[in-house]
N, C-alpha and C positions, 0 to 999 in steps of 0.2 A: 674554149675561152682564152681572151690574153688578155696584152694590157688593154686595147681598148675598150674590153668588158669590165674595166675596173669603175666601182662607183669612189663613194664618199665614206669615212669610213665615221661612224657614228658614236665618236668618243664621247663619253658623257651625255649624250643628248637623251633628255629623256620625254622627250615630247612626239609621238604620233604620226602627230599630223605633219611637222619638220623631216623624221627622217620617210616619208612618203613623196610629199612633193619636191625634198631636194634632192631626187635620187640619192639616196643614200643606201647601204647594205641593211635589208632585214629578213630576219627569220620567222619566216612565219609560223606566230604561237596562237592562231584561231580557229585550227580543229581542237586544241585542247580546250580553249572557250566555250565551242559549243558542245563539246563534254561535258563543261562543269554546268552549263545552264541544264542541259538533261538530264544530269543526274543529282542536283540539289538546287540549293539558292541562297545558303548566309557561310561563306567561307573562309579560314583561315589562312595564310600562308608565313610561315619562317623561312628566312634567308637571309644568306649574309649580305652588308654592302656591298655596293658596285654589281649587284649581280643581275640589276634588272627588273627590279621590283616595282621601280614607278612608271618605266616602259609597258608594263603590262599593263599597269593599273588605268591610264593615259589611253594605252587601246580601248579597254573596257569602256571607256568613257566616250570616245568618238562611236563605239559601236553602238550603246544605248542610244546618246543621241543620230542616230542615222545617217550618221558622214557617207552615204555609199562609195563617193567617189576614190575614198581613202582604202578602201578594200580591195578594187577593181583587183582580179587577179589572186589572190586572195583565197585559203581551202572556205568560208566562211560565207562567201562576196555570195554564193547559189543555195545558201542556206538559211538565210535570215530573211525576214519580211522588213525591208527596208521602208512601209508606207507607214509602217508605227514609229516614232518616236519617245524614250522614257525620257523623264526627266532626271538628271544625276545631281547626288548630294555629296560635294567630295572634300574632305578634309585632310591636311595634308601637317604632319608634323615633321617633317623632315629639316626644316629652316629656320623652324623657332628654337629660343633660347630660353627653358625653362627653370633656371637655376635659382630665381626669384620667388618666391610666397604671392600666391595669385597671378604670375606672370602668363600661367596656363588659361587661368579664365577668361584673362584680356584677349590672348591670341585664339581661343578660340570663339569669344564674341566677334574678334575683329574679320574671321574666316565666315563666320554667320551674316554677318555683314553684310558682305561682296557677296553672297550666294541671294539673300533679299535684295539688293540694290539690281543683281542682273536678272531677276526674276519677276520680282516688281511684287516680291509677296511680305507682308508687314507684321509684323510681330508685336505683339503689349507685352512679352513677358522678358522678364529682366536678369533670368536664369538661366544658363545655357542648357542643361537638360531639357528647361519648358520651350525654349525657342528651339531647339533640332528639332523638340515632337510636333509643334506648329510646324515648322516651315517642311519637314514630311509630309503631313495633313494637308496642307495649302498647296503643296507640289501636284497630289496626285488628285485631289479636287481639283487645282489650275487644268493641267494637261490630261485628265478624263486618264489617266496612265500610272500604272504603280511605280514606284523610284527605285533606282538603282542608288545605293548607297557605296562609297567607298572610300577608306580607310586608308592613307600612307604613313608609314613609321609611328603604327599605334601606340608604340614601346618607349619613344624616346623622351617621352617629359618625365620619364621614369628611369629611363639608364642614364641619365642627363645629370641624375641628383643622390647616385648610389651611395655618396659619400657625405650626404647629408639626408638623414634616413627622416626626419620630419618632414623635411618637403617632402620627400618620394613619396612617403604614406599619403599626403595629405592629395598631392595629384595621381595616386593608384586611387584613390575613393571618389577623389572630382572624376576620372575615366570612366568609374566601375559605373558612374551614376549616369553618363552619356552614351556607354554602351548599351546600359540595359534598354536605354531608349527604343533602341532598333527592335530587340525582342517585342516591346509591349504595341509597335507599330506594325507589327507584322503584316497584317491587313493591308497598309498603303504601298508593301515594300515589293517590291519585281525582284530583285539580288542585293547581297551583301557582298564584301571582299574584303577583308582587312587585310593586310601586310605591317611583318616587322622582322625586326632580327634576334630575339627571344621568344624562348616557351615561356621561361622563369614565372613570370606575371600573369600569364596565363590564366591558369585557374582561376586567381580572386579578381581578376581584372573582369574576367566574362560570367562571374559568377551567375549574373542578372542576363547573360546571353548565351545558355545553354544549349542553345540549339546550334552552332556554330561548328559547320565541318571542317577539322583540320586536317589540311592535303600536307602537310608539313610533310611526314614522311609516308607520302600512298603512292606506291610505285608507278601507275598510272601519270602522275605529274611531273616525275623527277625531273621532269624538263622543260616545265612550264618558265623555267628562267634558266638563260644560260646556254651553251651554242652545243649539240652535241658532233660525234664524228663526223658526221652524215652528213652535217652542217657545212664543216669546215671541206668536206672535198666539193659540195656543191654549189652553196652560195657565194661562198669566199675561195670557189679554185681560183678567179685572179691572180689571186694574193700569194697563192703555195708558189709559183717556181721561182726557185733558186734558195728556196727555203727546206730543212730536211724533216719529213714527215712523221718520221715516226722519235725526232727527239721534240718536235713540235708536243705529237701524242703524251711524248712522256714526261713532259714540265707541266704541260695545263692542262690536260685532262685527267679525271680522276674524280672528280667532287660526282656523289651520287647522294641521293635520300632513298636509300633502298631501290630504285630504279635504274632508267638509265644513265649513264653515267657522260658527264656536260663539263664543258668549259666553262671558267669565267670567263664572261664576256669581256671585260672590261679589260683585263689581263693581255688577253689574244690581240682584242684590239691594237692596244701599244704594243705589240710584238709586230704587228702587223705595220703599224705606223714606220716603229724605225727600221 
């Protein structure tokens, strides 16, 4: 490989379907997918920012709905029955500003919203617990297919407000009553995945969704986000010469959850960049 094998290098980008068809550098994290489909279906994940969490979550998403062509190439692409299509339920806290009393309930009727408006399924209730269990109901009656659910920055309308402990409370209880949602629909549900960057909440936030497996620290994953060795000499050899290898190794690699042990992406990236 040299320079002309250099692609695009994928700062910030957390969208899929972008860094596939802009030739950009990816790692492919969809043999570990089709791990977690085989071996559960409502799952947890903790990680820090930058590190990759809504990249994954965004693959999940093109892969339920059946993008094949987004795969081509792919450990995943001769594994999956690309003639079914799920329908995906996705919420995304990562952008919202919850530091207001009810500012959570707006943003997430306002998210319920866009997911009826592009689905074309209608809701009478005026509660966002009642409207996720409807528009669950109405997805997998719509598409004859059980829903993939998924969850970005479950944590934040709650780290958002640690210094004002009434709100926090008051939106860990608004959460606890929209998560439990997904347990009591389990029938309509194909997978789960939540992501965030706390356990803390954990507990009282899922109290109502006990059935939730957290990969947080299961060796198996420790790399479901994040570039390991193996990574950086093969997809980004481009990028290594004229750069020294093993003081590369020794600034960014390091971060494990009991497994193997990975880069931050985000990090490497800008090393890579300048």
């Amino acid at each position: 490989m040299g320079i002309s094998d250099r692609r695009k290098l994928p700062i910030g980008i957390q969208t899929f379907r972008e860094i596939r068809e802009e030739n950009y550098y990816y790692v492919d994290k969809t043999a570990l997918i089709q791990r977690l489909m085989d071996e559960g279906k409502h799952y947890f994940l903790s990680r820090p920012r930058r590190f990759g969490k809504s990249l994954f979550l965004d693959t999940l998403k093109e892969l339920f709905e059946g993008n094949e062509p987004l795969f081509e190439g792919l450990h995943i692409h001769g594994h999956w029955d690309w003639s079914v299509r799920y329908p995906v339920l996705r919420l995304d806290f990562g952008s919202g500003n919850f530091n207001e009393p009810g500012t959570l309930h707006k943003e997430v009727m306002a998210q319920l919203d866009a997911v009826e408006k592009e689905t074309g399924v209608e809701s009478p209730y005026d509660t966002a617990s009642a409207r996720f269990r409807h528009i669950i109901q109405m997805l997998h009656s719509q598409a004859g297919q059980r829903v993939a659910v998924l969850v970005d920055e479950y944590d934040k309308p709650i780290l958002d407000v640690l210094d004002e402990p009434e709100v926090a409370r008051a939106n860990r209880d608004f959460l606890r009553g929209l998560y439990s949602t997904i347990k009591s629909n389990d029938a309509h549900i194909k997978f789960t995945f939540l992501t965030g960057v706390s356990k803390f909440s954990k507990v009282s936030l899922f109290s109502g969704l006990n059935n939730l497996k957290d990969i947080t620290l299961d060796a198996r994953y420790s790399a479901v986000c994040g570039y390991t060795d193996a990574d950086l000499n093969t997809v980004f050899a481009p990028e290594l010469p004229g750069l020294d290898r093993d003081e590369i190794r020794h600034w960014y690699n390091g971060y494990s959850w009991l497994g193997e042990e990975v880069y931050n992406p985000f990090d490497i990236l800008l090393l890579f960049d300048s």
